[in-house]
C-alpha positions, 0 to 999 in steps of 0.5 A: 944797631942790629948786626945780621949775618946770613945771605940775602937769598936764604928765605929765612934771612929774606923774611928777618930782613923784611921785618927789619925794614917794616920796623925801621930799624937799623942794621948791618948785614954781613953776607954768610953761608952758600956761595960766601961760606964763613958759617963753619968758622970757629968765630960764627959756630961760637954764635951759632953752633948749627951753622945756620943762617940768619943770626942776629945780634943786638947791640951788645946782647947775645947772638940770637939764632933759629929765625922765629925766635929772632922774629919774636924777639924783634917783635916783642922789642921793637913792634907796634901793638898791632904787628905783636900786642901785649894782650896775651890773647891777641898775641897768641892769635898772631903767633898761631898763624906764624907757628902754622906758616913755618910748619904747614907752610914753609916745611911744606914747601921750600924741601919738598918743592923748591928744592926739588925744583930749583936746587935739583939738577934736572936730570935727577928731578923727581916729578912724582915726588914735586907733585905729591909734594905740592898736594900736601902744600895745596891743602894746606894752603886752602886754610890760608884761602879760607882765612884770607877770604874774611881777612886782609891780613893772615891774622885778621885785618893788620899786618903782623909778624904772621904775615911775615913768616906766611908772606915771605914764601908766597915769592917763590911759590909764584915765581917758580915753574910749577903747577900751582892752585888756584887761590884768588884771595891768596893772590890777592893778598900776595899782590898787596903784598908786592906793593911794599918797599920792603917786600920787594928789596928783601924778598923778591931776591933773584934766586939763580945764585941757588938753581942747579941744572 
């Protein structure tokens, strides 16, 4: 039995959640951080000294914290050869676009822009800065465009963990009030997406919890 700690609106535990489903493990999940609190106790920092959510616990192995580490490590344990293969190679080509997701993506996107956005209060919103901020993300995105358009999937034609680290952000992008670009195979591909029981229960999560007026 996994045990997760982390609030079902941090995008990080929403794409550790999705992974939990698409593998069909089972799992408790306790509710940390923001409004719930609990991540500064003695009890979780000794889990997890940066006070982060998700962590993630393995039956009686040790607490494992930083997100794409416990998706590897699930990926690695529990996941079938096409989400994350033995081959070395094969593995690097999914774990480059993962790599790529979080750093060109998600670093991208969640400060500069979705923070700015929703977990902003209007008054002191910086529209400059969104939209140099959504330059930035643009470009980034047109690698994903370009990929996308000779692929099903961000890794190639199955879905793996790269999808889930790429994936899970697309939500947001979406769904919030901005200026977004046009990427016909990026929304295609979100579409599929969508189609999922395990995106939609853990992904499209209702932020409001998180907006600041």
């Amino acid at each position: 039995m996994l045990k997760i700690w982390g609030r079902k609106t941090s995008s990080n535990v929403q794409a550790l959640m999705w992974c939990v489903e698409e593998l069909n493990l089972p799992y408790e999940r306790y509710d940390i951080g923001h409004k719930f609190g609990g991540n500064n106790t003695p009890e979780f920092l000794a889990m997890n000294p940066n006070g982060t959510v998700p962590v993630l616990r393995d039956g009686d192995g040790d607490a494992i914290w930083e997100t794409g580490a416990i998706l590897r490590y699930l990926a690695s344990r529990y996941g079938s050869e096409e989400f994350w293969p033995q081959d070395l190679q094969k593995r690097a080509n999914i774990d480059k676009w993962a790599e790529w997701a979080k750093i060109n993506v998600a670093a991208c996107f969640t400060g500069p822009v979705f923070w700015r956005v929703v977990r902003t209060a209007s008054k002191d919103r910086d529209p400059q800065a969104i939209a140099d901020a959504l330059s930035v993300l643009h470009k980034n995105l047109q690698i994903a465009e370009a990929q996308l358009s000779n692929n099903r999937f961000l890794a190639g034609n199955g879905f793996t963990l790269a999808d889930i680290q790429f994936g899970h952000l697309l939500y947001r992008y979406y769904d919030i009030a901005i200026e977004r670009a046009n990427f016909p195979a990026i929304e295609n591909y979100y579409e599929q997406l969508k189609q999922g029981s395990a995106f939609k229960e853990h992904v499209m999560v209702s932020y409001e919890d998180l907006r600041v007026e």
